[in-house]
C-alpha atoms as one frame of an Amber mdcrd trajectory, in Angstrom:
protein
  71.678 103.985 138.188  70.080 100.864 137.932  72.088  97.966 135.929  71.004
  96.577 132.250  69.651  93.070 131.808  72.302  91.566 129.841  70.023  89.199
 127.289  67.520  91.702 127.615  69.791  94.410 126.023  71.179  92.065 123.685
  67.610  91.243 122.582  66.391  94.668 122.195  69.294  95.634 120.226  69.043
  92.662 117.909  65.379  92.961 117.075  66.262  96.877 116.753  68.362  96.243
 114.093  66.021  93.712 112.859  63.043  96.140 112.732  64.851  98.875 110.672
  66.775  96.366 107.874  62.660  95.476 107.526  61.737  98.826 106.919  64.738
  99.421 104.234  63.910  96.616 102.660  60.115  97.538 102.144  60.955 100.910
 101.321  63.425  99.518  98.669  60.988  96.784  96.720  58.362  99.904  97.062
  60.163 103.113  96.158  63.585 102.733  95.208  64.566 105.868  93.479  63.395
 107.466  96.876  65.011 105.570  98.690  68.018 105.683  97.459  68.002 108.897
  97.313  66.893 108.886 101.163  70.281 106.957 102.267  72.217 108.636  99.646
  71.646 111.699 101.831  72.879 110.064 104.471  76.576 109.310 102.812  77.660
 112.924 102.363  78.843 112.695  98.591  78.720 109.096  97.934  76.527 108.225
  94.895  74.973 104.891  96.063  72.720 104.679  92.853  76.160 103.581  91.199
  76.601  99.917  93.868  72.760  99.471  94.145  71.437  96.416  92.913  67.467
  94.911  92.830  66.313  93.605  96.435  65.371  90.264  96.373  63.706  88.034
  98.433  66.014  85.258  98.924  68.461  83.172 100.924  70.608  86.382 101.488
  68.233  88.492 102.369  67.444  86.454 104.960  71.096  85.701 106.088  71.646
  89.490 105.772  68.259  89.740 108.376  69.452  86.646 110.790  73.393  88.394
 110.776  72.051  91.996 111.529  70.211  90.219 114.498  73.640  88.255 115.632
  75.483  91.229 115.265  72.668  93.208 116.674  72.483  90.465 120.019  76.424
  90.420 120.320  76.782  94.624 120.127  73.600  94.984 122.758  75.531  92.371
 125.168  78.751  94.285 124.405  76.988  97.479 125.876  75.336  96.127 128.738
  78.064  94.425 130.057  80.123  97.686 129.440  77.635  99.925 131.348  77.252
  97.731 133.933  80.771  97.963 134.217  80.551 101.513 134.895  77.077 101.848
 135.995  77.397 103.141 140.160  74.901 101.022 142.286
């Protein structure tokens, strides 16, 4: 098995997460009762309607976007050095 690229891993994991908060963000501002209903489906028996609030386009969205890709770097490096760990040469 070949080994994982550290930053690589980290990188690909960050803009992963990234990517997908994007997506659930568009889908929110342009079909929210769908999409709520979409991730409610997801939470086996939790009504998320009842915490929702209206998306906006502001600072924290933006922190919320530059955290999920901290979080997202830290987690990938996590893994990779974790595999690595166990990966045979």
């Amino acid at each position: 098995m070949a080994k994982k690229d550290v930053n690589a891993t980290g990188i690909a994991l960050a803009l992963t997460f990234v990517v997908v908060s994007v997506i659930c963000l568009v889908l929110v501002l342009i079909a929210p009762g769908f999409t709520l209903k979409l991730f409610g489906s997801f939470m086996h028996g939790i009504d998320i309607t009842k915490i929702a609030v209206t998306p906006s386009l502001g600072v924290s969205t933006l922190l919320g976007i530059i955290a999920l890709a901290v979080g997202g770097y830290i987690i990938g490096v996590i893994f990779a050095v974790v595999y690595n760990k166990f990966a045979k040469d």
